[in-house]
C-alpha positions as CSV (number, residue, x, y, z in Angstrom):
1,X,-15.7,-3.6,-60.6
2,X,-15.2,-1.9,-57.4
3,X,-12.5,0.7,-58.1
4,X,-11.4,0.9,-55.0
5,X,-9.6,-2.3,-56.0
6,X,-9.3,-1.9,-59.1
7,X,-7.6,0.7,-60.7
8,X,-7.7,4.7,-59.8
9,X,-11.1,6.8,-60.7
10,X,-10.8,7.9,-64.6
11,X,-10.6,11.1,-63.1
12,X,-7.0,10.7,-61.1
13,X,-5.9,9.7,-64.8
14,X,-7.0,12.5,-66.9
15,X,-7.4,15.7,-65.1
16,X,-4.4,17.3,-62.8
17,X,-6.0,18.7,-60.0
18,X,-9.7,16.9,-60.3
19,X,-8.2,13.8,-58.7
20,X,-8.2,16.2,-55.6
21,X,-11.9,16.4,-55.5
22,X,-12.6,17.7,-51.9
23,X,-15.5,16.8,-49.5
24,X,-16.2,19.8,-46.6
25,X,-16.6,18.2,-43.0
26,X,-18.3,19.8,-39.7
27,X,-20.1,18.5,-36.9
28,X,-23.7,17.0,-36.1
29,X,-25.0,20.8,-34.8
30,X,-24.6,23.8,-37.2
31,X,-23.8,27.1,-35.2
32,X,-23.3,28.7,-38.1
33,X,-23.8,32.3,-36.8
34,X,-26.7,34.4,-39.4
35,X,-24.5,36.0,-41.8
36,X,-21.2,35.2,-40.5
37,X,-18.4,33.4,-41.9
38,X,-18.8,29.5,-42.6
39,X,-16.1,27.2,-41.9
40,X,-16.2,24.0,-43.5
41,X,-13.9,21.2,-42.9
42,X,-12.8,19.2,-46.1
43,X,-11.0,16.2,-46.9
44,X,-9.3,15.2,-50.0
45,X,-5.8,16.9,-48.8
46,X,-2.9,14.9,-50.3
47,X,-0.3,13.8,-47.6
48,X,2.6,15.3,-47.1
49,X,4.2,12.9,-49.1
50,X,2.4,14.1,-52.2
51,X,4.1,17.7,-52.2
52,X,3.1,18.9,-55.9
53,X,-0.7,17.5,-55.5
54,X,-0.8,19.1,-51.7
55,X,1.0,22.3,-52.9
56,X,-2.2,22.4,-55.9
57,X,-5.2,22.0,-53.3
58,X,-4.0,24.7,-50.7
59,X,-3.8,26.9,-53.6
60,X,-6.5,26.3,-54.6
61,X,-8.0,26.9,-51.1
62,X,-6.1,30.4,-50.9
63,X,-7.8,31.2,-54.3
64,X,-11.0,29.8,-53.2
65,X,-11.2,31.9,-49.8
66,X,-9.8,35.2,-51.7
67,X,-13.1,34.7,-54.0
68,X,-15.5,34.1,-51.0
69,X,-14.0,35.6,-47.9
70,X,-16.9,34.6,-46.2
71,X,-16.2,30.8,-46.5
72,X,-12.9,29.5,-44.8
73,X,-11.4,25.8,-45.7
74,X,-10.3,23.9,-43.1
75,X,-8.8,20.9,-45.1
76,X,-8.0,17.4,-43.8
77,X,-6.3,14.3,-45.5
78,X,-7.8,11.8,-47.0
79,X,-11.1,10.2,-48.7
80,X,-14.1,8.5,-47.6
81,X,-12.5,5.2,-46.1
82,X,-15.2,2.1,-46.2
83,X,-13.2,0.8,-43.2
84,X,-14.7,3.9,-41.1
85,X,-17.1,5.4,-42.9
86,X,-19.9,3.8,-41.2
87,X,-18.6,4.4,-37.4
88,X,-18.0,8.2,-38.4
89,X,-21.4,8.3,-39.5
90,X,-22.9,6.9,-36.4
91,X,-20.7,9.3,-34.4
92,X,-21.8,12.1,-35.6
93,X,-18.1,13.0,-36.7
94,X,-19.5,12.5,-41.1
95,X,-18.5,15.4,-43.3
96,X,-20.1,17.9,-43.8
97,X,-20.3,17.5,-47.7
98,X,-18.4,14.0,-48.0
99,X,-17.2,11.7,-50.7
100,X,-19.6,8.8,-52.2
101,X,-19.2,5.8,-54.7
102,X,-22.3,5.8,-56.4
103,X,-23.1,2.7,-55.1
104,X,-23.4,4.5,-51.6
105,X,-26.2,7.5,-52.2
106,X,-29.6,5.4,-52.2
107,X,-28.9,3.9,-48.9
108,X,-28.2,7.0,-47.4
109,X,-31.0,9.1,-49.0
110,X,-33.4,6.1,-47.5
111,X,-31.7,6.3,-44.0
112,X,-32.3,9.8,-44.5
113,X,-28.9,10.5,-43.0
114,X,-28.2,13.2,-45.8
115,X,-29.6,16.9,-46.4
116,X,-31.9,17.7,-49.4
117,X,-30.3,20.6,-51.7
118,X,-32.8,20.6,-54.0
119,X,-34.0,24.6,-53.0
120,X,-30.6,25.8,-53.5
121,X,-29.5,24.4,-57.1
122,X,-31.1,26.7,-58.7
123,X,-28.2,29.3,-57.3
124,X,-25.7,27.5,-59.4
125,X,-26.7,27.4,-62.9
126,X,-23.7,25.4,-64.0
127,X,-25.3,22.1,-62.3
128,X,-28.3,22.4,-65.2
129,X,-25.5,20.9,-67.2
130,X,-24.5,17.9,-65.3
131,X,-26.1,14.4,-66.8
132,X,-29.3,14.2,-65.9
133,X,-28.6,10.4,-65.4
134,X,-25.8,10.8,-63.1
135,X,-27.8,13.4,-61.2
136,X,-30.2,10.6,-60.9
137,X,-27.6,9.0,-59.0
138,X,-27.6,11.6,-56.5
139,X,-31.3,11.8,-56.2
140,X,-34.3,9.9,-53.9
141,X,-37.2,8.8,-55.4
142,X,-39.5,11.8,-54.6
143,X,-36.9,13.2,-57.2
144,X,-35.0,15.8,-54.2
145,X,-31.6,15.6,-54.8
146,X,-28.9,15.0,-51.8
147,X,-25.7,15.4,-53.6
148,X,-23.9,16.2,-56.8
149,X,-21.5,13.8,-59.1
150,X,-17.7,14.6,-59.7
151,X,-16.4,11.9,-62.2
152,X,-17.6,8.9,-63.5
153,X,-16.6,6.1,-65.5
154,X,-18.9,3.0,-67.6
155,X,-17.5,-0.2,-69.7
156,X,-17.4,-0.7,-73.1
157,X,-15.0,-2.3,-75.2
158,X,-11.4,-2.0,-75.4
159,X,-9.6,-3.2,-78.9
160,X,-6.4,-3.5,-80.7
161,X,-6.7,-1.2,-83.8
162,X,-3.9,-2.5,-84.9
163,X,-5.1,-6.3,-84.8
164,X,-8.4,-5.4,-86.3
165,X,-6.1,-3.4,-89.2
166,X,-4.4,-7.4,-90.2
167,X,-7.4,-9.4,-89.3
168,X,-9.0,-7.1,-91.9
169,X,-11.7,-5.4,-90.3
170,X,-12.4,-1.6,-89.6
171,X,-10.7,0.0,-86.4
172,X,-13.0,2.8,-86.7
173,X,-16.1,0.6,-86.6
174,X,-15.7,-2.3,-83.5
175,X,-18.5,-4.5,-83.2
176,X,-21.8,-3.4,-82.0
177,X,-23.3,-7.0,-81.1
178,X,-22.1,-10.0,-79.3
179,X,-22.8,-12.0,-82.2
180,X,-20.1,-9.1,-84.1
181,X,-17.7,-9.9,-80.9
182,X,-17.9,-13.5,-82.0
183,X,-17.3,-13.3,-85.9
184,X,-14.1,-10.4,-85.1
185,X,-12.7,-13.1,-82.9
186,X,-12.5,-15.2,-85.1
187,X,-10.8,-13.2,-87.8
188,X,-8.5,-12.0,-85.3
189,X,-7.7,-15.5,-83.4
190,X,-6.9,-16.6,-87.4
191,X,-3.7,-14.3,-87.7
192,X,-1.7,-16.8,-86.2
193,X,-0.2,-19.3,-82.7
194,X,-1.0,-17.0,-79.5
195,X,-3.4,-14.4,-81.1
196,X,-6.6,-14.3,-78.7
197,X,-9.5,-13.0,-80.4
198,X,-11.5,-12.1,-77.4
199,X,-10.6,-12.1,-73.5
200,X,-12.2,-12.6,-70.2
201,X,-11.8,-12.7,-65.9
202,X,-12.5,-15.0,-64.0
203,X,-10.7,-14.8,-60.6
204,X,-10.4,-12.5,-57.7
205,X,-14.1,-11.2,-58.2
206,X,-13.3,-9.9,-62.1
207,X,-15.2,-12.8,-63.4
208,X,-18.0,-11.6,-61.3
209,X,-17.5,-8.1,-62.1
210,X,-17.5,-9.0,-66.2
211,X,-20.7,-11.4,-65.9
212,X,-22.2,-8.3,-64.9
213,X,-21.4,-6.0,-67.2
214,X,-21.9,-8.4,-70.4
215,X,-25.8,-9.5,-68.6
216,X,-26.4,-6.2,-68.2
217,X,-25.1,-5.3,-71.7
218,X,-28.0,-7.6,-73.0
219,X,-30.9,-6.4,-70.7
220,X,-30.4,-8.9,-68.0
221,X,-29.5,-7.7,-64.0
222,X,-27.9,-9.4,-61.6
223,X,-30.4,-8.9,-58.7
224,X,-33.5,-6.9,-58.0
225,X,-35.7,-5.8,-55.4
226,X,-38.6,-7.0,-54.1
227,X,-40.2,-5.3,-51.6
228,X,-37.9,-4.9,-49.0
229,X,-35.2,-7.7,-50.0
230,X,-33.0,-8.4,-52.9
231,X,-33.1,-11.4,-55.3
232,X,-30.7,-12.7,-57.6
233,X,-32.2,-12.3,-61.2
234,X,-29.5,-14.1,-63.3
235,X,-30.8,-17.7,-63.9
236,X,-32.7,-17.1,-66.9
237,X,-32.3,-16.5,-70.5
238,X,-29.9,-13.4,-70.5
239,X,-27.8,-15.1,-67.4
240,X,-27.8,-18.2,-69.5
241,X,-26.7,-16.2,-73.0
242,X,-24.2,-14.4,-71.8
243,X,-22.3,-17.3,-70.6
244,X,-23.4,-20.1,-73.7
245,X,-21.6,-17.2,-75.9
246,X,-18.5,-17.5,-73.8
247,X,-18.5,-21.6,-73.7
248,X,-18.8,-21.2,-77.3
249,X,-16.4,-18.3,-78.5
250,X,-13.8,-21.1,-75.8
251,X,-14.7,-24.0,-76.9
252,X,-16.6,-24.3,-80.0
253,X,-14.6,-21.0,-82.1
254,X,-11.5,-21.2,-79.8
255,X,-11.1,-17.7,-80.2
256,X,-10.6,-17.0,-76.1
257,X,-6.8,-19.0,-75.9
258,X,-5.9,-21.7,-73.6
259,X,-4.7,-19.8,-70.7
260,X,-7.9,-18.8,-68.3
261,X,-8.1,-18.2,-64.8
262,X,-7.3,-14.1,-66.2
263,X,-7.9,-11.0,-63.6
264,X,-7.5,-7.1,-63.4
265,X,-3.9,-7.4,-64.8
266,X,-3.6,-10.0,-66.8
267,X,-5.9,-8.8,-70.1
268,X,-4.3,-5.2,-69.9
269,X,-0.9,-7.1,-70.2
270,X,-2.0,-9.3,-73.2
271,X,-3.1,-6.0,-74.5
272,X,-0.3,-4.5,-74.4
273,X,1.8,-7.4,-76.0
274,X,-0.4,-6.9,-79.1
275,X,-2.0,-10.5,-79.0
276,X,-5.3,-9.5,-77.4
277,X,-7.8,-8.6,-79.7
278,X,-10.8,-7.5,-77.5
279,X,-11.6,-7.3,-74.2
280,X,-14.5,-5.5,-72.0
281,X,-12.8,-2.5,-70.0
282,X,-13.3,1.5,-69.6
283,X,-11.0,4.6,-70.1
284,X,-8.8,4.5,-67.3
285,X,-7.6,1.3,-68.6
286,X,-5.9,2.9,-71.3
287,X,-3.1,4.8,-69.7
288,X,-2.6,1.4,-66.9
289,X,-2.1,-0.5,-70.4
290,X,0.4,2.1,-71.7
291,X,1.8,3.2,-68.6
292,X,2.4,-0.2,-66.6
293,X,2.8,-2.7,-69.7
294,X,4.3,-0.5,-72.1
295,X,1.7,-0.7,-75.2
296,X,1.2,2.5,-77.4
297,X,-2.1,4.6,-77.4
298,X,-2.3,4.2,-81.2
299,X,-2.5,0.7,-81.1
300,X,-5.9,1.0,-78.9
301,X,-9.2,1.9,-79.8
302,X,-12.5,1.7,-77.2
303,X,-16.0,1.0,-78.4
304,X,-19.6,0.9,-76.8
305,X,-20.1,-2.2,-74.5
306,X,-21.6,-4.7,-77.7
307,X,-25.1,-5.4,-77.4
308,X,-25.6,-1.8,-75.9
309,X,-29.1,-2.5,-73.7
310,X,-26.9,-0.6,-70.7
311,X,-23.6,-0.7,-69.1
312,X,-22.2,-1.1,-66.2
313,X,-20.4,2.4,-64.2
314,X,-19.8,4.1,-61.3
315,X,-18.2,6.8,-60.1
316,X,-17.8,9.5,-57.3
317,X,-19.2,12.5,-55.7
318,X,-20.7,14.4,-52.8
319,X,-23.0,14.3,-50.5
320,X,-24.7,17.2,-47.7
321,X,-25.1,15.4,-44.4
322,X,-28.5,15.6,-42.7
323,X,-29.6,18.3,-40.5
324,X,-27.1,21.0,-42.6
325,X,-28.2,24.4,-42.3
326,X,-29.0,27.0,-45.5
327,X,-25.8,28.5,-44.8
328,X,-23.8,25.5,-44.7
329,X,-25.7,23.6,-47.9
330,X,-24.7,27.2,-49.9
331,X,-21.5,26.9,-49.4
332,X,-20.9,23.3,-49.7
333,X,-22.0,24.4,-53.4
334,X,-20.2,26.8,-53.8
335,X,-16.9,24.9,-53.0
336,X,-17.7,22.1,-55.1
337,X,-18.9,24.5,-58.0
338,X,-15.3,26.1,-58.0
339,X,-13.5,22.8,-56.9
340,X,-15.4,20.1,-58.2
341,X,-17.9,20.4,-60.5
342,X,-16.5,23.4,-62.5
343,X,-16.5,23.6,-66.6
344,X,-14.3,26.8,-66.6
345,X,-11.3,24.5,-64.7
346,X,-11.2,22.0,-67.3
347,X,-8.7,23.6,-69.9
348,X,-6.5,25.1,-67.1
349,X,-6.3,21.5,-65.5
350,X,-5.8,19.8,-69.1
351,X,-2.8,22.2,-69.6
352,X,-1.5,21.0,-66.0
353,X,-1.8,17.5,-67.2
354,X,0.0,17.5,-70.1
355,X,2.8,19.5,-69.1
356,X,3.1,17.0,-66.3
357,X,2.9,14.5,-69.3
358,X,-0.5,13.0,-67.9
359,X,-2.4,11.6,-70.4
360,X,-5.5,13.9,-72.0
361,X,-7.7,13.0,-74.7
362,X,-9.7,9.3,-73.2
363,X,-13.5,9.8,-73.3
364,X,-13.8,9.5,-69.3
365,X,-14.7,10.9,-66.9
366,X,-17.7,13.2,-68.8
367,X,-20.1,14.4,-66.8
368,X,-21.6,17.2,-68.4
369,X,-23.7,17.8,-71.8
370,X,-24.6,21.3,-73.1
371,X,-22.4,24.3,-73.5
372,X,-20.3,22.5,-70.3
373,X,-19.8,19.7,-72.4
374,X,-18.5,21.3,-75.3
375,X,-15.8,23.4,-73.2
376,X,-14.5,19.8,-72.2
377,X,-14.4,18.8,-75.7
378,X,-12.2,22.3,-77.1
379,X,-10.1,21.7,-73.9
380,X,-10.0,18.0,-75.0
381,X,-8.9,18.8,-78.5
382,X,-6.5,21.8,-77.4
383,X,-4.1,19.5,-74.8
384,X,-5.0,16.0,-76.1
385,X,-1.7,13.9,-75.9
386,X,-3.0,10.4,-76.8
387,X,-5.2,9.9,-79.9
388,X,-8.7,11.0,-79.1
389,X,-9.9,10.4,-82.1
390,X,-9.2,6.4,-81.8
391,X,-11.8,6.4,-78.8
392,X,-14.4,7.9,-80.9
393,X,-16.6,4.7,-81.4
394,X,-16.7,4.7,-77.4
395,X,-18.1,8.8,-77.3
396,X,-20.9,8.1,-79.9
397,X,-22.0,4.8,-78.8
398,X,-22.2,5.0,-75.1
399,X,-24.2,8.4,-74.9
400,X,-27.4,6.6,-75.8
401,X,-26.6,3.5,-73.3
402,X,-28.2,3.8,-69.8
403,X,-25.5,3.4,-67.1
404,X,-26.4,0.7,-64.6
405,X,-24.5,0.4,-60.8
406,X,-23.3,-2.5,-59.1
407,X,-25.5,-5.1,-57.3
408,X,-25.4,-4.8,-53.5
409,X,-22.7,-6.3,-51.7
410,X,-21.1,-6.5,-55.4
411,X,-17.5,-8.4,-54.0
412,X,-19.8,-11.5,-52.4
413,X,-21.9,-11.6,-55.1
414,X,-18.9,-11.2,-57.5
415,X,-17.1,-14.2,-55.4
416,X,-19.8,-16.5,-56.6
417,X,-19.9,-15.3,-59.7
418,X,-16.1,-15.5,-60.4
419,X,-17.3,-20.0,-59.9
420,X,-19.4,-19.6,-62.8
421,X,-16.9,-17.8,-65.2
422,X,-14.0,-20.2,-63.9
423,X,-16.3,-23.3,-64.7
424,X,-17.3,-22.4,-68.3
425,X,-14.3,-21.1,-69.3
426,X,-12.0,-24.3,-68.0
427,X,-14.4,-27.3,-68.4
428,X,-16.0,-27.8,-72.5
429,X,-18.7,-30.0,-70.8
430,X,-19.7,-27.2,-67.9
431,X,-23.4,-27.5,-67.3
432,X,-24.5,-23.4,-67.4
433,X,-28.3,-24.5,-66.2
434,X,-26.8,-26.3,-63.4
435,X,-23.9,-23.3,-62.8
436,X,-26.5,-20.3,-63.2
437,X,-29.4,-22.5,-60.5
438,X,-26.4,-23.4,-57.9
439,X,-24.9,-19.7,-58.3
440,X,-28.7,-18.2,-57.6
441,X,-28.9,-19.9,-54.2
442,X,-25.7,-18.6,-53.1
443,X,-25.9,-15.5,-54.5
444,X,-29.4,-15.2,-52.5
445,X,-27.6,-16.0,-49.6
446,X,-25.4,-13.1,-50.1
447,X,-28.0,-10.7,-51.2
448,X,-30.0,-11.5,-47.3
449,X,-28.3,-9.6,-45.8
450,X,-28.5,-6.6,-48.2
451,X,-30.4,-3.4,-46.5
């Protein structure tokens, strides 16, 4: 789903200080003067309001600019804001190095309205480490690469260890197919009145959201390109299995209870009460479900998204606006190197967290494999102060899943979507050939206006 509605990045969860990930700003002309000091003007300074967080980036500006005296930060408030995003970048008043969803780097690397950093990466050996698929993300199809990623998120499955422990089945081990969903639901629906075995949205563009993730978790997509347009590509056998196995695990199994019409909230809530056996969500649910709705981290496990063919993410990162001189690119690195995108901060910002009794220890965000990797992990297992270990299944699983983004205009297309998920999952005779054909046109409709 669009985490801009839903829920915080993983990242503003886990890591004190990397939930102040920083974007440098400037104007349109670069008069930089040859070996002079660069200014760059960042966002990503907490308000006022936030004192501690504010108090944590401007030192880490003063430490930054004691390092490289030739660099200076002049930081502003705030993130990338969709609402004005696109007038600043007509007006030439775009960050220098600014903030993306990873929705937004393909259309601006084929607008060409960002800088190609490819000649300089090889300055900063630490970005060899990143995930080659989330550098992907960052990168045009000629392979140049206009921007680097700072956190990330994907879906898989979260559980109830503690249900799967009376149902009788493994909490180490949660299902790895949609047909193992199915059979576990069952088990765990059997404990009793108001156990739900497995859960699902279906309103305020979560239904959407989860038909994606669950097509795409069995090789389907939601819409494709051809040539220069977009097409829904949904109506056809992975469309129509993803939602037959819902109709069924509602209807046929009753495993899915009678109350429907779920979104964001409600399954983290049934989680919490202990009634919920599955449902499919990511990392930065974990502490919303323990935090907000008062469950316990040892009651929850996370798994790879069943069926495992790829998995819906996102996530967040930076991006070098066109026409950036040598100087300027450089140092845009360099800050995100030391603010950003930085192994060695890891266990300095883990021990910030869980002093500030922030939870540390969920899977997400990871960005990094390699010897980068594994300083995350020994920070991990030093400060961890939730069970780790529980999200285990989740770690191993998912690294062999390919991550897949959200369709264009995801909300609109999510709107129709939600229709389908409503119908199936409220109405035993619901016609899926009829929903999936009627969705298509609309969803085509949408997907016109897509650039």
């Amino acid at each position: 789903m669009d985490r801009r509605t839903f829920g915080k990045s993983a990242a503003a969860l886990l890591i004190a200080g990397s939930a102040l990930l920083t974007a440098a700003c400037g104007t349109d002309e670069d008069k930089t003067a040859a070996g002079g000091p660069v200014t760059l003007v960042v966002n990503g300074l907490p308000p006022s309001t936030d004192a501690v967080n504010r108090a944590n980036f401007e030192a880490d500006v003063k430490a930054f600019e004691a390092k490289y005296p030739n660099i200076k930060i002049s930081a502003k408030e705030g993130f990338m804001d969709p609402q004005t995003f696109s007038t600043k970048l007509a007006g030439g008043q775009l960050e220098d190095v600014f903030y993306v969803y990873f929705t937004d780097p393909q259309a601006l690397i084929a607008k060409k309205q960002v800088s190609d950093i490819s000649s300089y990466l090889g300055d900063f050996p630490v970005i060899k480490d990143v995930k080659p698929s989330l550098m992907k993300v960052f990168s045009g199809p000629d392979g140049k690469v206009y921007g680097l990623p700072s956190a990330n998120y994907s879906l898989g499955l979260v559980y109830s260890r503690t249900l799967f422990t009376k149902a009788g089945l493994d909490p180490n081990s949660p299902p790895k197919t949609w047909e193992e969903v199915r059979e576990y639901a069952k088990k765990i629906a059997a404990l009793g009145t108001g156990y739900v075995g497995y859960g699902d949205y279906s309103k305020s563009n979560t239904g959407g959201w989860h038909f994606t993730a669950e097509t795409y978790s069995v090789g389907g997509d939601i819409a494709v390109k051809d040539g220069d347009t977009w097409k829904a590509a949904f109506n056809n056998d992975k469309g129509k299995q993803v939602l037959q196995q819902l109709k069924d695990m509602r209807w046929t199994d009753n495993t899915m209870g009678q109350r429907q019409l779920l979104e964001w909230a409600d399954l983290l809530q049934m989680m919490a009460g202990g009634k919920l056996g599955m449902y499919v969500g990511s990392g930065d649910n974990l502490p919303a479900i323990v935090n907000q709705f008062k469950g316990k981290y040892e009651d929850l496990g996370l798994g790879a998204i069943p069926g495992g063919q790829a998995t819906l993410g996102g996530g967040d990162g930076y991006m070098f606006k066109a026409g950036l001189s040598a100087e300027k690119i450089k140092a845009g690195l360099t800050w995100l190197t030391f603010k950003s995108v930085n192994p060695d901060r890891i266990d300095a910002d883990n021990a910030k967290a869980a002093a500030a009794k922030q939870p540390v220890g969920a899977p997400e965000p990871n960005i990094w494999t390699g010897a980068s990797e594994q300083k995350l992990i020994d920070a991990t297992k030093k400060h961890a102060n939730i069970p780790s270990e529980n999200f285990a299944p989740f770690v191993t699983g998912s690294a062999s899943i390919q991550l897949k983004l959200e369709p264009p205009l995801a909300q609109q297309v999510y709107a129709v979507l939600d229709t389908v998920m409503q119908k199936v999952l409220t109405d035993k005779n619901a016609d899926i050939d009829a929903l999936l054909a009627a969705a298509e046109k609309q969803v085509n409709q949408v997907l016109a206006a897509a650039k």
